[in-house]
N, C-alpha and C positions, 0 to 999 in steps of 0.2 A: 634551502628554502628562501632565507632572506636574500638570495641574488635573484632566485624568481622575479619575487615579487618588486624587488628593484626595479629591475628590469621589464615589468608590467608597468607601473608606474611613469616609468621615461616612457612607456609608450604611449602613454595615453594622456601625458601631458605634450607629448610632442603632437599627441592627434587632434588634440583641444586646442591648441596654438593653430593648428593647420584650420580645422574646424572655425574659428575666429575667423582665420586673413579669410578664406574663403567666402563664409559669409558675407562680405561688407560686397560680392561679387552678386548677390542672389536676387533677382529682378527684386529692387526696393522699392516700385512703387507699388506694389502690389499687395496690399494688407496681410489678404490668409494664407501668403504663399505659405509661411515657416507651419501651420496647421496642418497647409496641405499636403506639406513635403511628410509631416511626420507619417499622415495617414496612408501615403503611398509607400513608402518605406513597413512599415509594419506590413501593407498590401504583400508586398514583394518577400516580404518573410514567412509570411503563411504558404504563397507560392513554391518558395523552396523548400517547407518545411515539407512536400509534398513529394521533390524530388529524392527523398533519401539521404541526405545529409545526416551525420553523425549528431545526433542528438546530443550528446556532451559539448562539443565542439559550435552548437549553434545556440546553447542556453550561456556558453562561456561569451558570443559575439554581443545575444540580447543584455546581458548584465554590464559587456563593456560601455556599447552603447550608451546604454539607459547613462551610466555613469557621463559620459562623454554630454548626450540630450541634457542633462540635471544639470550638468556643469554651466549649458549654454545661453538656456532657456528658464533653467530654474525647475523647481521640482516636480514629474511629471505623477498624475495621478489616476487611479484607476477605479472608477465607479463602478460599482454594479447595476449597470445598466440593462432593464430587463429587456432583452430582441429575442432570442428565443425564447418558445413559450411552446407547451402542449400542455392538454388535461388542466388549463389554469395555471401553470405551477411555474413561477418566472424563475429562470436558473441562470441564464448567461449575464456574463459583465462585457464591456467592451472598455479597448485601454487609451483614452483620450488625453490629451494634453489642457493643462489647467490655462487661464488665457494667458497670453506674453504682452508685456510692455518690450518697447525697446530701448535698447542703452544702449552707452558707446564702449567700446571694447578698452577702459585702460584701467587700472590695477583697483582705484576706487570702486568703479562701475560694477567690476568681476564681481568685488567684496561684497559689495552692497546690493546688487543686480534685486534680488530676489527680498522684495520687502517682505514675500508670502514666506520666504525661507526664513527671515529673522522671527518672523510671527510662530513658527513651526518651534521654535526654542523659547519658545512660552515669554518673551518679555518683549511688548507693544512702547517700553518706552527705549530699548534699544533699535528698536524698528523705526521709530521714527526720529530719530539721532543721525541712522544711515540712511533714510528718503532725505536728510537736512544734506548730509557730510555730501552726497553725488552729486550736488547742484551747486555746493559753493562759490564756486569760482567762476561760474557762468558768465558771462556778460549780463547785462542789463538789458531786457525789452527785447529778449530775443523771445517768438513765440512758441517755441517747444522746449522739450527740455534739450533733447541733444540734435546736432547736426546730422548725425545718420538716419533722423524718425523721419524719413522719407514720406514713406508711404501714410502714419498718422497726419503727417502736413497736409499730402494729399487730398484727403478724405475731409481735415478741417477746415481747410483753408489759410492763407494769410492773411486771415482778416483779424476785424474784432469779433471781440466776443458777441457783440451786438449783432452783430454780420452773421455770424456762424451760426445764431439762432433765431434768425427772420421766418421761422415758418410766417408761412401766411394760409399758401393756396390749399383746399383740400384735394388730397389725391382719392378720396373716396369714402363714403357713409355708408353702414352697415347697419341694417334695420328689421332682421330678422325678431329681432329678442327686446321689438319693441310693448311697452307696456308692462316692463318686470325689468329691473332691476339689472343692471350688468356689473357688479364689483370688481371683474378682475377680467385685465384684458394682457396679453404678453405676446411679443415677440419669440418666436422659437433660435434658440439660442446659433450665433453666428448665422444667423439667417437674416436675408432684408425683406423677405417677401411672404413668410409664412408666420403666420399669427392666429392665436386663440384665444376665446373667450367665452368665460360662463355668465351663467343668468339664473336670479332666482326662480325663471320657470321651469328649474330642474336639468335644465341641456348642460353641452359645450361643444360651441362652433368652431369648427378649424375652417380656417380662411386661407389664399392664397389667392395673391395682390398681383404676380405677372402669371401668364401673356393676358394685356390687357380682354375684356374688362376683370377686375379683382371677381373673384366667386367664393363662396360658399360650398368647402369640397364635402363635406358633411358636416352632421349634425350628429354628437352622440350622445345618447337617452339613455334610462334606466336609473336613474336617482326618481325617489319619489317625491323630494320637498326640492328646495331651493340648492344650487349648486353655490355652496360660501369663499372657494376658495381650489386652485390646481395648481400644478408646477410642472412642467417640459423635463425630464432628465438631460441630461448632459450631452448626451446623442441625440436627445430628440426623437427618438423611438417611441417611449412611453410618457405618458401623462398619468398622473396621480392628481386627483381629485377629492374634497370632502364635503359633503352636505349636512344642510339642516336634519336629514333622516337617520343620521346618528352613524353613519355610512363611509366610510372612503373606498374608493373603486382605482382601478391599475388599468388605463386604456391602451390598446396597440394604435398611435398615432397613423400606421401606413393602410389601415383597413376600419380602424375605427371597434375595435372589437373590444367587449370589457372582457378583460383576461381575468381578472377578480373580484369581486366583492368583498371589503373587510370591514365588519363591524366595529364599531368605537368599543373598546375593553369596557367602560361606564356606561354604554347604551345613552350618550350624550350627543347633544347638534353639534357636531365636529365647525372649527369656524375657521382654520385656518391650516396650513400646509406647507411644508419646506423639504427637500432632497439636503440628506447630508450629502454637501461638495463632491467630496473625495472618495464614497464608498455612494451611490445612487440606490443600493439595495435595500437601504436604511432609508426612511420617511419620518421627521416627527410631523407631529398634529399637534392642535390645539384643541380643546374642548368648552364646552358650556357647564359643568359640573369644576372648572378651575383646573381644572390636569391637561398635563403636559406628556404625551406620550412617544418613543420611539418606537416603530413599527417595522417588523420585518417585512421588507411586500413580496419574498419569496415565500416564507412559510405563511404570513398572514398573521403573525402574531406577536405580539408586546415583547421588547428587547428586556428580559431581567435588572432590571438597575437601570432604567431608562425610561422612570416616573418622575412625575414631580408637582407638586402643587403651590398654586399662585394664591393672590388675594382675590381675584375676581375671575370672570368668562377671561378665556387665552384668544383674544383677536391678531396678533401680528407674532409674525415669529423670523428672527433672521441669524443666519451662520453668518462668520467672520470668512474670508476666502479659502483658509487652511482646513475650516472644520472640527476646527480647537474649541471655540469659544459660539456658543447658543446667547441670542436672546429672546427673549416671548416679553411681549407687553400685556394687560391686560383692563377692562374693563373699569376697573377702579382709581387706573392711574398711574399705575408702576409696572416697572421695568425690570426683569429679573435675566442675571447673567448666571448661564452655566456651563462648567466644564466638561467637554464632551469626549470623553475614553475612547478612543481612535479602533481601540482593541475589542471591545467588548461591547460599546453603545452607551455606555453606562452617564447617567447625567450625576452632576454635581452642583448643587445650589452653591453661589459664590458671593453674589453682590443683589442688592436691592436700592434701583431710585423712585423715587417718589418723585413724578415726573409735576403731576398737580392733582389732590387728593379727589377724585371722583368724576376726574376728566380719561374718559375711556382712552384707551392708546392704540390707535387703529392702522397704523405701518411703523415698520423698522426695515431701514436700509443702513449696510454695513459695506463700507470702503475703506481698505487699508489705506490709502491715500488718494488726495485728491486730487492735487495740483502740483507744479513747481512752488506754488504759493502755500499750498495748503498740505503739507508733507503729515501732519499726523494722522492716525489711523481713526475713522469716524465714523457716527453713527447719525442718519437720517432721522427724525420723530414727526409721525402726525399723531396730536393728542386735540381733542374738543374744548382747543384753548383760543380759535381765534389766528391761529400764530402754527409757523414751519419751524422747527428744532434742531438746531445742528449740534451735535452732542464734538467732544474730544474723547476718545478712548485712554484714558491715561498707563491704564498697568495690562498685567498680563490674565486678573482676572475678572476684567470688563468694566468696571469703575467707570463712572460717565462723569465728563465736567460738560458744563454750557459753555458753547462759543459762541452763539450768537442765535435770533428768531426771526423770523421775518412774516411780517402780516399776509394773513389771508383770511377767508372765512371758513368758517369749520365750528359749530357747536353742537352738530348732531347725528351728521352723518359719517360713514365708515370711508373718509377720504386718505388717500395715499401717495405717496412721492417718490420719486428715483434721482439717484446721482445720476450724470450722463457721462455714458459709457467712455466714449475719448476724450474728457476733460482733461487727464492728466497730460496732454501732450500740448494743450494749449496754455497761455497765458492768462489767467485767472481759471477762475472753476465754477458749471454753471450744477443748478438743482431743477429740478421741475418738478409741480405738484398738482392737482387737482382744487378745485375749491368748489363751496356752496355757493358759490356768485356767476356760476353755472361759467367761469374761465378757466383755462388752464394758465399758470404762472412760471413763469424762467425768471429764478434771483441767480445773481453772481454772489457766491459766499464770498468772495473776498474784496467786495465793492465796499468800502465802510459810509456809504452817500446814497441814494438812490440805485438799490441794489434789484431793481425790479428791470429784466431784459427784453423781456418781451412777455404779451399777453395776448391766449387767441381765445379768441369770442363766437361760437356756433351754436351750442348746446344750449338744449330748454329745461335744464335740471341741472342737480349739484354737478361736478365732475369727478367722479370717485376714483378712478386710475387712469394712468401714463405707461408706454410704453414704448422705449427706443428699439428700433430696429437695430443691429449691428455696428454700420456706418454710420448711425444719426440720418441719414436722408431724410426719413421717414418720422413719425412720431403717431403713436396708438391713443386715443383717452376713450374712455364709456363713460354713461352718467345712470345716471338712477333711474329715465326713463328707456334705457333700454337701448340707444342710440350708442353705436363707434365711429369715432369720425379718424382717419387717416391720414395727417397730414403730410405736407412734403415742404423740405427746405426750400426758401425763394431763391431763384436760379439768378446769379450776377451776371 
């Protein structure tokens, strides 16, 4: 038995060696090739799983694999993602790969490749010990981290920072959902062209930006108050939604059809919405009654041990990338971290900050890391403090320290910020946020001088969200009256 597996072993370090050289051969400038290779590859396995192949003999190839993919790319993960559907009842998952950075193939890189894999052994301050240790030796002023990020170069350019975030032009205004409120607008994930957005008049519009002109592909109804808050799944199949009407609803993205209806457990105005990462079939909510719930959106019903209660209404809720670690902000001020049971759903109250005592906390964005520059594992805050928050994640059970704040306005409305998406491959690291000065703002977190990069100006009300498309090309905000404007990078 032990020479078996010997000999299993040599195989699949010899296939991971090959798997390597090979790679550095796989068209690099092309960003989603390594997505697209995986989703053709599984294609191709269902194909044959069809021709009659030995079923022992094909779950022995997928478990080598997966090991070989885990090894390359880093841990691969499988959300329950609902696409099939009758009678309401969401049951199918699909097996997606979590996103990749890239790294160069030598023995630190290997070790350390997967900041998400250090985060998955529950210690955030050895995670960022090995985002420090893969970059040490770098040269100075190069603008990625490694020579192989081809295709991130590509996409960013070799510019400055300043350069790479010149929006100026608009690529297009969306004006359906004007006179109500639009709080949340998103990008659908690995996508550059397809975008959502709700509105307190109860909708949510999916949009789709090419062949020109951008349209309006529907419109989906059935909430009866304000729509506060959705999330895209990891496929992009479904949208999960929650309203003011105490309501979250399970949409099919490709038809527009509400698969479900699920009441909030408290009969509360639901105000906020997250997909665990790693398992899509689990949704927490936020609520107006202070609870914090995970939701099965197959059965429709409260995970056992997957309650929780804050100091105030739950407005922002954000996962770590692994899906370890929960944060929910709320209304009062603070910030609460909880451990999230991989196994069972089950939440675990861990850490409380007190970010500023009665200043509502209206997003949370969470980044294992940032930059070359900015290697520890972070958290984004808007709070109705005047000021953008960059938190440091210090431990493994969500402990926040301040890095730094950066001025904007903000003392009343439900405004919100996002890391950008391919920061980590350039030299410094940008943020973007909405503000009540009716701009949208780009800081360089790691500018210690005039960390302000750009600022676009169109909107006649606060700007409440941002959202990058894929490649950055593009950039989404809404504001409070109603208005999304679409930006596009300025062309050199």
């Amino acid at each position: 038995m032990h020479g078996i597996w010997s000999g299993r072993r040599t195989c699949l370090n010899a296939a991971a060696w090959a798997c390597r050289r090979y790679n550095a051969y796989r068209t690099p400038t092309f960003p989603q090739f390594r997505t697209q290779y995986i989703r053709r590859r599984s294609q191709l396995l269902r194909e044959n799983a069809k021709a009659g192949h030995p079923p022992a003999l094909r779950r022995q190839y997928l478990r080598l694999r997966g090991q070989l993919l885990g090894q390359r790319y880093g841990p691969l993960s499988e959300p329950g993602s609902a696409r099939a559907y009758s009678n309401s009842i969401v049951r199918s998952s699909r097996t997606t790969l979590d996103r990749m950075e890239d790294f160069e193939d030598d023995p630190r890189a290997l070790g350390a490749r997967g900041h998400r894999r250090s985060v998955s052994r529950g210690s955030y301050q050895l995670q960022a010990q090995m985002n420090r240790a893969v970059y040490e030796d770098r040269p100075p002023g190069s603008v990625v981290p490694t020579s192989a990020a081809e295709a991130s170069r590509a996409m960013a350019g070799d510019t400055s920072l300043s350069e790479n975030y010149a929006f100026a032009g608009m690529y297009h205004v969306f004006d359906q959902h004007v006179d109500e409120a639009v709080p949340r607008v998103r990008f659908a994930n690995d996508d550059r062209h397809r975008l959502a957005c709700c509105s307190l008049d109860g909708s949510i519009s999916l949009c789709q930006l090419v062949p020109a002109p951008p349209t309006v592909l529907r419109v989906l109804r059935g909430h009866t108050r304000g729509v506060s808050d959705f999330a895209w799944s990891l496929s992009n199949d479904i949208l999960v939604s929650t309203s003011l009407d105490a309501t979250m609803r399970i949409w099919a993205s490709e038809d527009g059809r509400c698969i479900r209806e699920i009441p909030d457990p408290d009969g509360a105005e639901l105000l906020c919405c997250t997909f665990q990462p790693v398992n899509n079939n689990l949704t927490v909510v936020g609520n107006a009654k202070h609870n914090v719930h995970v939701m099965n959106i197959s059965t429709g019903k409260k995970v056992k041990g997957g309650s929780s209660k804050l100091t105030g209404r739950v407005l922002a809720l954000s996962f770590d990338a692994p899906g370890r670690l929960l944060w929910a902000g709320d209304d009062r001020g603070s910030v609460f971290s909880f451990l999230f049971d991989m196994a069972t759903g089950k939440l675990t109250k861990a850490k409380r900050l007190v970010v500023h005592e009665g200043s509502p906390v209206t997003s949370i964005s969470a980044r294992s890391w940032v930059s070359r520059e900015a290697r520890d594992p972070s958290l984004l805050i808007n709070a109705c403090l005047n000021k953008l928050l960059l938190y440091r994640v210090v431990d493994n059970e969500g402990t926040l320290q301040l890095k730094r704040s950066f001025p904007i306005e903000q003392s009343s409305h439900p405004v919100r910020s996002i890391f950008c998406p391919l920061m980590s491959f350039r030299q410094g690291a940008c943020v973007v946020t909405g503000s009540e000065d009716m701009c949208v703002h780009f800081f360089d977190v790691e500018r210690a001088a005039k960390a302000a990069v750009n600022k676009l100006q169109g909107h006649s009300a606060p700007v409440l969200d941002v959202s990058f498309n894929c490649d950055e090309s593009l950039l989404a905000s809404s504001d409070a009256s109603g208005m999304v404007i679409v930006w596009r990078r300025e062309q050199k």
